[in-house]
N, C-alpha and C positions, 0 to 999 in steps of 0.2 A: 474157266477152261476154254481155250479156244485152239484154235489149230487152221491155219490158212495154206494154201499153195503160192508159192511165190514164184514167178515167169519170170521177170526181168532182172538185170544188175543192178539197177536203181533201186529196186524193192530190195533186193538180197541185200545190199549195202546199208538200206534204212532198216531193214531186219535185226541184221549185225550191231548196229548200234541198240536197236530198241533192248536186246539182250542184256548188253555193255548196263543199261541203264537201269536194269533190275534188281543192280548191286549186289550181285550173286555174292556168295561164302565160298563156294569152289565153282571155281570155270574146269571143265574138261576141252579142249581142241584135238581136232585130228587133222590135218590136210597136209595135201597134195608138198605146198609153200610158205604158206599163210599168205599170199600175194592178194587172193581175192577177197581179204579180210580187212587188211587197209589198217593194221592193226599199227602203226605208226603217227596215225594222225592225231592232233594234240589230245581234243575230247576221246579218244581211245585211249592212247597212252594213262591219260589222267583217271579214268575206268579202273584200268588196270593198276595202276600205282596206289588207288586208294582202297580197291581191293586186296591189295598185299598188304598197306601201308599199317592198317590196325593188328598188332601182335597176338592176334586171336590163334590159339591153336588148330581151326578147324578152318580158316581162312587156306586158302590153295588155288595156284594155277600148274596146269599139267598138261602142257603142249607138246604134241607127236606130229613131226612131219618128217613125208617122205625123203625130201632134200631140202639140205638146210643151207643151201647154199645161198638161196635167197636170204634168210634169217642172218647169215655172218656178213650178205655184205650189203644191204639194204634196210636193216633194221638194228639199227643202234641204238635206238632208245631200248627197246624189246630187251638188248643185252644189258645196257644199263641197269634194267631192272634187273637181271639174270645176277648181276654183279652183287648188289645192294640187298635183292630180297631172299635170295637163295637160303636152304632147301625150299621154300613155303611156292617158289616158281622152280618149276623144272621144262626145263626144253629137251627131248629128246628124237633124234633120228631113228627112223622105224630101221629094221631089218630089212636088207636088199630082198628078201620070198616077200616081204608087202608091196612091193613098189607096183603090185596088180591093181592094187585096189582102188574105184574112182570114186568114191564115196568123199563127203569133208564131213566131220562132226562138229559141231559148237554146243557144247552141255551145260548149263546155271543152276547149280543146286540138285542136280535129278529132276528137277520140275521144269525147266524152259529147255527148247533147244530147236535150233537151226539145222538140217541136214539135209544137206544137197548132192542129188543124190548121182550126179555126176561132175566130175570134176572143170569139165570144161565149156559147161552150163550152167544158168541161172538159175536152173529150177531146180526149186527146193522145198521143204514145207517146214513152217514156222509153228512149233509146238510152246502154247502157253501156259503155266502154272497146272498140266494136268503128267501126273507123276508114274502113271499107268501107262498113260501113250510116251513118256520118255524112257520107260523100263531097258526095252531090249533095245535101245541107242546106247544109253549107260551100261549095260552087257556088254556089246558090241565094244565099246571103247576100253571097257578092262580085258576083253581079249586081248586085245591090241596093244595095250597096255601090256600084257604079261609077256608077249614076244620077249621084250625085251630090246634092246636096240642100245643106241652110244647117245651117253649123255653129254651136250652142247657146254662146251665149256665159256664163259663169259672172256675169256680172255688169251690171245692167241698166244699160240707157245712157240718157239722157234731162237733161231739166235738175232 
């Protein structure tokens, strides 16, 4: 059980990964974009793809951001998966009454997680494998969760 304060982007970045790397069974996210997550780069992607990739039914990712407009048009692998792993990935845009909140979440299993506790900073505090101090982040995010909001479709519609 450990639990550290993280200052810098470098550290939040090498965070983000260390997370990535604990081969969670359910990822929870919340942010802003995903932009300061970097979740397109290979060894992420591959995170993510082989967390979905096992047909386990308890296997889940469940990503809430504010605007997804970063997500449609800068992260294309992200939809790739959306396209291929679907229900077991869900991307969904919060409700315009959140667009208050500066907070980003990153959850692995209820036991790890990342949260930074404002959106347009570094600083954040990295909780490791203690299930206690991740409780009320996992609350926090099934609030948030329960709003409700429009689910990202992997493919655009139009003529």
């Amino acid at each position: 059980m450990t639990s550290r304060l993280i200052t810098t982007w470098s550290e939040y970045d090498r965070a983000v990964q260390e997370l990535l790397d604990l081969a969670p069974r359910v990822l929870q996210i919340f942010d802003q974009d995903l932009s300061p997550l970097k979740l397109e780069r290979a060894q992420r992607i591959a995170a993510l793809r082989e967390l979905l990739a096992t047909r386990e039914d308890d296997k889940r990712l469940t990503i809430i951001v504010q605007n997804a407009d970063f997500v449609r048009q800068y992260s294309p692998q992200l939809l790739q998966l959306l396209r291929v792993f679907a229900p077991a990935l869900t991307i969904i845009q919060s409700p315009a009454h959140l667009a208050t909140l500066q907070d980003s979440l990153l959850i692995a299993d209820g036991r790890h997680a990342l949260i930074r506790f404002q959106r347009d900073h570094a600083r954040a505090r990295l909780i490791v494998d203690d299930a206690s101090e991740c409780a009320p982040y996992v609350l926090r995010f099934d609030e948030i969760l329960a709003t409700g909001g429009d689910p990202l479709s992997p493919t655009t519609l139009g003529l």
